[in-house]
C-alpha positions as a Markdown table, in Angstrom:
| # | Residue | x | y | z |
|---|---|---|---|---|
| 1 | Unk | 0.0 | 0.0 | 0.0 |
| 2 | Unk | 2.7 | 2.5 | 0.9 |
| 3 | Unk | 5.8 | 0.3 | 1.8 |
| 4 | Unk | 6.9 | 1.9 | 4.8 |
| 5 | Unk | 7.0 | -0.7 | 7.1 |
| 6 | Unk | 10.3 | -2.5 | 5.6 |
| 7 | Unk | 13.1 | -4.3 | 7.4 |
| 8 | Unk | 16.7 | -2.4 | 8.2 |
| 9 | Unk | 18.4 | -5.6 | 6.2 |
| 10 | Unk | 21.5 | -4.4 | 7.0 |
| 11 | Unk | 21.1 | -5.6 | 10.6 |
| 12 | Unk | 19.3 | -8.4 | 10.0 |
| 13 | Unk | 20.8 | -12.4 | 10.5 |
| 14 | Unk | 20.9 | -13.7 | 7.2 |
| 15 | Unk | 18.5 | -16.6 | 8.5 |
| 16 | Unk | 16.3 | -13.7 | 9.0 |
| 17 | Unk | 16.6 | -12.3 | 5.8 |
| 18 | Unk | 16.1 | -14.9 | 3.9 |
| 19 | Unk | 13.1 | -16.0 | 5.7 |
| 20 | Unk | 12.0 | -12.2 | 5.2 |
| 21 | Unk | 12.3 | -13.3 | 1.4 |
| 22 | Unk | 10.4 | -16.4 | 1.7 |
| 23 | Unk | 7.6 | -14.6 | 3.4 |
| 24 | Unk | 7.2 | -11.3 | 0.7 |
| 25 | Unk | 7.5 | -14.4 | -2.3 |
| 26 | Unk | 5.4 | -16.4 | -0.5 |
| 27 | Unk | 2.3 | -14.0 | 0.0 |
| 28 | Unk | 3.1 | -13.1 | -3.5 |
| 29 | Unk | 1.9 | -16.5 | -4.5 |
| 30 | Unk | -0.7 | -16.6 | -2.1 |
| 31 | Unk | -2.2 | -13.2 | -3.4 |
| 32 | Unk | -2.1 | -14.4 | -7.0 |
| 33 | Unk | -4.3 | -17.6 | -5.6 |
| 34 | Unk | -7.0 | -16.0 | -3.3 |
| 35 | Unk | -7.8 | -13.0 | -5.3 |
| 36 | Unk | -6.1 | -13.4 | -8.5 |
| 37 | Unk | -2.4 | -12.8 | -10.3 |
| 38 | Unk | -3.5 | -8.7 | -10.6 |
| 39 | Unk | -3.3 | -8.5 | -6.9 |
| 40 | Unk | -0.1 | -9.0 | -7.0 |
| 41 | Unk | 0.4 | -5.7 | -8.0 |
| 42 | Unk | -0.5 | -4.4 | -5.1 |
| 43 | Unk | 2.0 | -6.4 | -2.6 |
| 44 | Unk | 4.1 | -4.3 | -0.6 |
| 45 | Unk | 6.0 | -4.4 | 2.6 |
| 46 | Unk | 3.2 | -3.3 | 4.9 |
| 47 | Unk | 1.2 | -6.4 | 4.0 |
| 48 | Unk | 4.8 | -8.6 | 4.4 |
| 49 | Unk | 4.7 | -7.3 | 8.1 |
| 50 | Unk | 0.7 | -7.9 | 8.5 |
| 51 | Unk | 1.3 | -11.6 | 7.0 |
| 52 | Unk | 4.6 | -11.8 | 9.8 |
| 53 | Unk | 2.9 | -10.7 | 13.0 |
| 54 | Unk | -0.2 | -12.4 | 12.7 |
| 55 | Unk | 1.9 | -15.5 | 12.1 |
| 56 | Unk | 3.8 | -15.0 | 15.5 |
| 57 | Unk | 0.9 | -13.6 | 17.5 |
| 58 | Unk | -1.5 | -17.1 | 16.5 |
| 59 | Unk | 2.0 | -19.3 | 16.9 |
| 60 | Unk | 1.8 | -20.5 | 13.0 |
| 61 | Unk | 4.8 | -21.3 | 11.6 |
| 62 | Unk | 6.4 | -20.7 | 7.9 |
| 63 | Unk | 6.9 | -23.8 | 6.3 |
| 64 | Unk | 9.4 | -23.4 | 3.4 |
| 65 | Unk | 8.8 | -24.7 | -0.3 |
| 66 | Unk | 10.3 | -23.8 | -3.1 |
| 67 | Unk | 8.1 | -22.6 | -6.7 |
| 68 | Unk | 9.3 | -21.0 | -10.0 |
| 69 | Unk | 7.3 | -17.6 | -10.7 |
| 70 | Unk | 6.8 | -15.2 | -13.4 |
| 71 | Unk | 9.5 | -13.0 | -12.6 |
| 72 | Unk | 12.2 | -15.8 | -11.8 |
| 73 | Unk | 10.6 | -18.7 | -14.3 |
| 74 | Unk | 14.1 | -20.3 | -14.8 |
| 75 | Unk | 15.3 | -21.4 | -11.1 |
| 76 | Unk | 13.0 | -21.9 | -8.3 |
| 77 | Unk | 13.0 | -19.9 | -5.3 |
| 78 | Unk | 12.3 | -20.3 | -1.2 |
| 79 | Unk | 8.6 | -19.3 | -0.7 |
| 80 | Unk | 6.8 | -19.5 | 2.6 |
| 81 | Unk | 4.1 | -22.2 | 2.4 |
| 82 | Unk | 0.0 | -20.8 | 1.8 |
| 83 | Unk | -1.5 | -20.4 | 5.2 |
| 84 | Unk | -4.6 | -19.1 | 6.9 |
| 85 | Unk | -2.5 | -15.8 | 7.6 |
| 86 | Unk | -1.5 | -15.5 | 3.9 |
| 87 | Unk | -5.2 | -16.3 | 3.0 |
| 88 | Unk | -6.5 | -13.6 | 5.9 |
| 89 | Unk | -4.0 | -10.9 | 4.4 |
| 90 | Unk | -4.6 | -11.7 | 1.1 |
| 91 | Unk | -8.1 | -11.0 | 1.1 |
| 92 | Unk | -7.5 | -8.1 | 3.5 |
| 93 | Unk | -5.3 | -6.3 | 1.2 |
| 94 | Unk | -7.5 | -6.6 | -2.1 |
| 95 | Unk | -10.5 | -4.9 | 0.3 |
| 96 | Unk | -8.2 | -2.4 | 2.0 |
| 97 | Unk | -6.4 | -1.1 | -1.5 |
| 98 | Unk | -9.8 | -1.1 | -3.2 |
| 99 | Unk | -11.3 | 0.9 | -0.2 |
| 100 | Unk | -8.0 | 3.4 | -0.3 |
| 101 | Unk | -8.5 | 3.9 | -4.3 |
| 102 | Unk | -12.2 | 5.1 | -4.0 |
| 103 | Unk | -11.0 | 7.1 | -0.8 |
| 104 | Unk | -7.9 | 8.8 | -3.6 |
| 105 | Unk | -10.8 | 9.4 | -6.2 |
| 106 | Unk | -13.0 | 11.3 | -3.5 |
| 107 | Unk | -10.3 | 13.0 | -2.1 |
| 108 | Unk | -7.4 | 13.8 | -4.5 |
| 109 | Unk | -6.6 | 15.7 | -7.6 |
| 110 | Unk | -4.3 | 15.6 | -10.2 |
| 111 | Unk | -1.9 | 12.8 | -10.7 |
| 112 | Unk | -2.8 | 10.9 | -7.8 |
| 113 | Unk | -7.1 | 11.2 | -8.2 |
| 114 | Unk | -5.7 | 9.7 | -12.2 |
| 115 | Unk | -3.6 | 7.4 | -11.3 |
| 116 | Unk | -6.5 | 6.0 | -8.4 |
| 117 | Unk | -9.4 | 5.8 | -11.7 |
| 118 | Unk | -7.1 | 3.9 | -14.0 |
| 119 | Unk | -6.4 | 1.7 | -11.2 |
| 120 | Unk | -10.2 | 1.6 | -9.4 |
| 121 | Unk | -11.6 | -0.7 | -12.4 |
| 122 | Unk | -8.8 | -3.8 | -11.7 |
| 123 | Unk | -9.3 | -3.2 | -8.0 |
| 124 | Unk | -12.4 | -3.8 | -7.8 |
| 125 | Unk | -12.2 | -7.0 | -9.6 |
| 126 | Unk | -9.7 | -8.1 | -7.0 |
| 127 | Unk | -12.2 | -7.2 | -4.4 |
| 128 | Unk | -14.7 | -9.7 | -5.6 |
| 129 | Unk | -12.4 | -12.9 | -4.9 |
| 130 | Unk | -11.9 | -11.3 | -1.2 |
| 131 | Unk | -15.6 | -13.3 | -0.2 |
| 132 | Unk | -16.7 | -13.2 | 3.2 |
| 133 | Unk | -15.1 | -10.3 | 4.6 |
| 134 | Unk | -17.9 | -7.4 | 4.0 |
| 135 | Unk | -18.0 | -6.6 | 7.5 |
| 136 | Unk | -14.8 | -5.5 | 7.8 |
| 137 | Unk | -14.6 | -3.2 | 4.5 |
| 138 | Unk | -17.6 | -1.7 | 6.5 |
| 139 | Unk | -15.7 | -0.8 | 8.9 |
| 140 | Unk | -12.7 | 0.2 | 6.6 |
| 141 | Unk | -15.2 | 2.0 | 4.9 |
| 142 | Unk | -16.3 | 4.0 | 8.2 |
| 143 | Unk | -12.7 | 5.0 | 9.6 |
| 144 | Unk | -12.0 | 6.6 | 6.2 |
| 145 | Unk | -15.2 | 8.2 | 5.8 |
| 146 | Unk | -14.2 | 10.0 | 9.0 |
| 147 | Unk | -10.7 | 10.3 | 7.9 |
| 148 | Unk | -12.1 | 12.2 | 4.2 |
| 149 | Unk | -14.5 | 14.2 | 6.6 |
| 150 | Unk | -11.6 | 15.9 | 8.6 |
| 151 | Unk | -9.3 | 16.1 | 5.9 |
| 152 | Unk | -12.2 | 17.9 | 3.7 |
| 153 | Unk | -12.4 | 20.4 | 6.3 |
| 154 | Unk | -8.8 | 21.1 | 6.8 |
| 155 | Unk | -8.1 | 19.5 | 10.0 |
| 156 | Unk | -5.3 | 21.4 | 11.4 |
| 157 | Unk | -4.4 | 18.2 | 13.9 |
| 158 | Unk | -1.7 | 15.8 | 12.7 |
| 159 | Unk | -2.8 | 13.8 | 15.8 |
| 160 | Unk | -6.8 | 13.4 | 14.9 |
| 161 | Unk | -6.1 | 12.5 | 11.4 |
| 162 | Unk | -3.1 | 10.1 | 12.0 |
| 163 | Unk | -5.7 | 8.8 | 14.4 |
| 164 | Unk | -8.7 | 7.6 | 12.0 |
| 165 | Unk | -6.2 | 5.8 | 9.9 |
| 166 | Unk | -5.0 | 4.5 | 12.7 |
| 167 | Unk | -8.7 | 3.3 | 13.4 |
| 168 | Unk | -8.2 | 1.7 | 9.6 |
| 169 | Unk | -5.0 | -0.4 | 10.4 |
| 170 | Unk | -6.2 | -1.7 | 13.9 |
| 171 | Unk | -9.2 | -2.9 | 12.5 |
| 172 | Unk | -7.6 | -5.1 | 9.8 |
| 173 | Unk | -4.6 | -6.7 | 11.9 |
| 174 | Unk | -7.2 | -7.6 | 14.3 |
| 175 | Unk | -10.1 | -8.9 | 12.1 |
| 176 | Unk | -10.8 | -12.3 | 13.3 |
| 177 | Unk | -9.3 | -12.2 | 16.6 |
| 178 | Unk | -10.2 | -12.1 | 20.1 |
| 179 | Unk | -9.8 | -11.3 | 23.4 |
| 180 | Unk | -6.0 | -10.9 | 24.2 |
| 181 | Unk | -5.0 | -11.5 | 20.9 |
| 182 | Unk | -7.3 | -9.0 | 19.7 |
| 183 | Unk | -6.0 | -6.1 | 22.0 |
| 184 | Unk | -3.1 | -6.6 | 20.9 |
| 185 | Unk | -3.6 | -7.0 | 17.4 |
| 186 | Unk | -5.6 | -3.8 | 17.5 |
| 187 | Unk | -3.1 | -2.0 | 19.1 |
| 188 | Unk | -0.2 | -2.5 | 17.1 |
| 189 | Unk | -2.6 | -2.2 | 13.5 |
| 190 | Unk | -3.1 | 1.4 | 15.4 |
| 191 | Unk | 0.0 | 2.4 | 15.5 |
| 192 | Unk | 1.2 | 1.7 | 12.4 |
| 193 | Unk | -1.4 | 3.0 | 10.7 |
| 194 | Unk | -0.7 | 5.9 | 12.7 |
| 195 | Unk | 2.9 | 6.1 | 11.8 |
| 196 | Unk | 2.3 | 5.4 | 7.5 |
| 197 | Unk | -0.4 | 8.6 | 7.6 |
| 198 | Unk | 2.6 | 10.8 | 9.6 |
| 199 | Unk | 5.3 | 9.2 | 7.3 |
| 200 | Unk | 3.3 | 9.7 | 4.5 |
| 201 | Unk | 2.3 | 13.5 | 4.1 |
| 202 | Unk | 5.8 | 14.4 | 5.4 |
| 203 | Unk | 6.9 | 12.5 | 1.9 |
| 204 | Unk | 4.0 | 14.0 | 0.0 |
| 205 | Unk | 4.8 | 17.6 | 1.4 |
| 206 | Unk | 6.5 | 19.4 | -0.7 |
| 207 | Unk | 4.4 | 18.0 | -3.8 |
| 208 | Unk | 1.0 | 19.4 | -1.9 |
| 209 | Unk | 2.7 | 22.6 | -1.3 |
| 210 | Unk | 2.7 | 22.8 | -4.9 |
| 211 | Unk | -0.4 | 21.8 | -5.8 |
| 212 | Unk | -2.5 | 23.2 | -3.4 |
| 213 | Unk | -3.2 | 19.8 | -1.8 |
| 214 | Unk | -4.7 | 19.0 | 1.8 |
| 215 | Unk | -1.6 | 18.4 | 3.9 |
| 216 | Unk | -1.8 | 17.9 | 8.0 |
| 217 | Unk | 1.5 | 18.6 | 8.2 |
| 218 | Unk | 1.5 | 21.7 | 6.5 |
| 219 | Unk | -1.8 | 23.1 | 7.7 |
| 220 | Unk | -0.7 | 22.3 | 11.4 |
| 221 | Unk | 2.9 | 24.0 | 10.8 |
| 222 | Unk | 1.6 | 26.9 | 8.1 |
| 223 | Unk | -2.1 | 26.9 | 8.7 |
| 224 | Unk | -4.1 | 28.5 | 6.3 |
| 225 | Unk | -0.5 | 31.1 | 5.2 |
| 226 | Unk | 2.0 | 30.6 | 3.5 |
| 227 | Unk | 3.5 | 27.2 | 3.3 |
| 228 | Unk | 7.4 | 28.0 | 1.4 |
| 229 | Unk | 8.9 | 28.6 | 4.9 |
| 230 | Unk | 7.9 | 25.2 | 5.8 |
| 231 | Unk | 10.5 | 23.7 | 3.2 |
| 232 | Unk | 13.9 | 24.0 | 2.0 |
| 233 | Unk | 16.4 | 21.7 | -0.1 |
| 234 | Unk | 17.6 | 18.9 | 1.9 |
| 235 | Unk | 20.7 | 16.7 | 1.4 |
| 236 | Unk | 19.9 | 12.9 | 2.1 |
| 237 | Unk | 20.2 | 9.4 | 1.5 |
| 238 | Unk | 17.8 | 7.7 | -0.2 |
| 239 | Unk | 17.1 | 3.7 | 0.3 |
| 240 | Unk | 19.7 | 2.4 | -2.0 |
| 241 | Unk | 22.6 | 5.2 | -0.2 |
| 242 | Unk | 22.1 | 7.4 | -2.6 |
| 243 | Unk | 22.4 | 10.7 | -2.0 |
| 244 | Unk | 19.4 | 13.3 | -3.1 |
| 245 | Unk | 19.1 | 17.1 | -2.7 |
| 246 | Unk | 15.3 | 17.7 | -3.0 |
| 247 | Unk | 12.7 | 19.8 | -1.5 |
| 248 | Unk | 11.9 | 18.6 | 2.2 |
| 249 | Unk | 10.7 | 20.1 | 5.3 |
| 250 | Unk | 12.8 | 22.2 | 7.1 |
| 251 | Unk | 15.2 | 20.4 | 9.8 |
| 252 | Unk | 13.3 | 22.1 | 12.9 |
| 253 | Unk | 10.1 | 20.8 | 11.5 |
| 254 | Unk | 11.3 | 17.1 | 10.5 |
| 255 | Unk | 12.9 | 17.3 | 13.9 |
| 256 | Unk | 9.6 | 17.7 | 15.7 |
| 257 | Unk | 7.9 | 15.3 | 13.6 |
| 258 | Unk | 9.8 | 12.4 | 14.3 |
| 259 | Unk | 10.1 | 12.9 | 18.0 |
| 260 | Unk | 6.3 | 13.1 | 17.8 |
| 261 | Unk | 6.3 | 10.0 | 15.5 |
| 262 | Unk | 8.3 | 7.9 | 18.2 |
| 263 | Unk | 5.6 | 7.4 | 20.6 |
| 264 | Unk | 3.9 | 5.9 | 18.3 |
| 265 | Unk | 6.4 | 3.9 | 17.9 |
| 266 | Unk | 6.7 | 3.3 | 21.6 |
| 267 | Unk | 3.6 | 2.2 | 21.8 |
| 268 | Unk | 3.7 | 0.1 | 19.0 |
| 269 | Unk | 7.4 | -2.1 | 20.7 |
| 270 | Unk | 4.8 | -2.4 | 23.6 |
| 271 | Unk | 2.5 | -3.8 | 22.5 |
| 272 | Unk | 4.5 | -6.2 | 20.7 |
| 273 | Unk | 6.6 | -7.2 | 24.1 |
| 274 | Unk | 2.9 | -8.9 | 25.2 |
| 275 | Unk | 3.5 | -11.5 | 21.8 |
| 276 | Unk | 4.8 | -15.0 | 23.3 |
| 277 | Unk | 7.1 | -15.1 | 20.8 |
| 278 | Unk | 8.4 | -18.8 | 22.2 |
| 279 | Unk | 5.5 | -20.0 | 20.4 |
| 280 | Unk | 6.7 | -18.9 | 16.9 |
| 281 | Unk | 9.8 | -19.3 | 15.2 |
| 282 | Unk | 13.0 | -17.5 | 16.3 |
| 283 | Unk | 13.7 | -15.8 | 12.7 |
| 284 | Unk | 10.4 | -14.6 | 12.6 |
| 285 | Unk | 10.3 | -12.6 | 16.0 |
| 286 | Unk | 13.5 | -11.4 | 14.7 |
| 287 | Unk | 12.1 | -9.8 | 11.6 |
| 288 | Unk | 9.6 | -8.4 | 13.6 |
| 289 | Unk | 11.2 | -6.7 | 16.1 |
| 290 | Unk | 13.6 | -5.2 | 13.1 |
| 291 | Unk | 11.1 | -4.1 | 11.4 |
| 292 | Unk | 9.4 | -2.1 | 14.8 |
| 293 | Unk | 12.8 | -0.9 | 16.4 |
| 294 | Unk | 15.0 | -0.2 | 13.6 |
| 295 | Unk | 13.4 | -0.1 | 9.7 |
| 296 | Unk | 10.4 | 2.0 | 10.9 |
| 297 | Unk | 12.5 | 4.7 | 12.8 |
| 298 | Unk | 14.9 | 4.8 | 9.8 |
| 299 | Unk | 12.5 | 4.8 | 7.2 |
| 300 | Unk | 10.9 | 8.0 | 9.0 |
| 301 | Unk | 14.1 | 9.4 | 9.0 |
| 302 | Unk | 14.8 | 9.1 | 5.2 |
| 303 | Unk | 11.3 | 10.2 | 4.6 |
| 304 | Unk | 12.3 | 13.8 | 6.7 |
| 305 | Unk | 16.1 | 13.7 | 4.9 |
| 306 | Unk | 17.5 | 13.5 | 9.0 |
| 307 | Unk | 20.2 | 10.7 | 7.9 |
């Protein structure tokens, strides 16, 4: 969906990574057998870490196989075995990008209210294989009804906004579940919802500067004045080391963003200390906790050009 939530591979063990590997080409195959080979498309590394923690939260482990695919036809590659947690986030992703296009098309302009209506007409197809499940694009539905509603009006809170998505995610990593499970689920869905809307308009800023675009960020920082003083060129590294002099929010403002943005992310290593993580296997609490204690923090910080 956005791909924020990704590993920091350089500190991962390599058992780790490749069971990391196994997982993303794993759900890959899953997706294209649950609701079709155009949901693939769609695959990113939020859905990786959905497929990962409800795996260690239920106790299911990855059993390995190994498949050719499309992309890699000629030698055959480690891919986590289907599962009820690849069939759950299968589904769930086909509802929740479907729901998140109509959102774009309601909400956005330009390139991205486009690109959402070329998209719209595949995604709904994909939606149709996701059976079952209508109660909880209902409630998908609701949390970003709410979330359009404030945005529409120009929310000036960073907080309330990140807070209806964050409705969104805690709703789909805890679908099915209950009671302790359930809290938790819901808890950590929260916050990382939470943390992809902040991380998100802090990388769309500069672009809704320009076009006039609904930004919390820049209403709460600039409100209804002028926005320039909220940006400058930055110097940073991009994922691949790179290094990028683009148009970013100012230092100061960055700053305060991401020391917001870590209690979120306190909350979120919180909840995840209540996960038995004896009942899963080893590599895959490993992936997780990378993912919560060191990709997410320095994926923020690439996002506001601080590395």
């Amino acid at each position: 969906m956005f791909g924020y939530i990704r590993p920091l591979v350089g500190q991962m063990l390599v058992s780790e990574n490749e069971l990391y590997r196994s997982i993303y080409c794993g759900l890959c195959r899953a997706m294209g057998q649950h609701t079709g080979c155009a949901s693939r498309l769609s695959l990113s590394y939020d859905f990786v870490f959905l497929a990962a923690f409800r795996a260690a939260l239920l106790g299911i482990p990855f059993e390995i196989e190994r498949h050719r695919c499309a992309v890699h036809p000629l030698k055959k590659r480690t891919m986590a075995k289907d599962s009820d947690v690849f069939a759950y986030t299968a589904r769930a992703a086909a509802i929740l990008n479907f729901a998140k296009l109509k959102d774009d098309i309601a909400d956005e302009s330009g390139r991205k209210r486009l690109r959402a209506k070329m998209l719209v007409p595949g995604a709904r197809a994909v939606r149709r294989r996701a059976d079952g499940m209508g109660d909880l694009e209902g409630e998908i539905t609701k949390s970003l009804t709410a979330l359009s509603a404030l945005e529409n009006e120009g929310c000036a809170s960073l907080d309330e906004t990140a807070e209806k998505f964050g409705d969104v995610l805690g709703t789909v990593f805890a679908y099915g579940l209950t009671n302790t499970e359930r809290c938790i689920a819901h808890e950590v869905g929260r916050a990382v919802g939470r943390f992809i809307y902040v991380t998100d308009a802090a990388d769309d800023a500069a672009d809704d500067a320009v076009s006039g675009q609904y930004n919390p960020i820049l209403r709460l920082y600039a409100g209804d004045g002028d926005v320039s003083s909220l940006l400058a060129k930055r110097t940073f590294s991009d994922r691949g080391g790179r290094t990028q002099t683009r148009t970013r929010l100012t230092t100061d403002i960055a700053e305060s963003i991401y020391i917001s943005a870590l209690n979120d992310l306190s909350k979120l290593q919180n909840a995840l200390e209540l996960i038995d993580f004896t009942r899963c296997q080893p590599q895959t609490a490993g992936i997780i906790k990378n993912i919560a204690y060191l990709g997410m923090p320095e994926e923020l910080r690439r996002v506001l050009a601080l590395t």
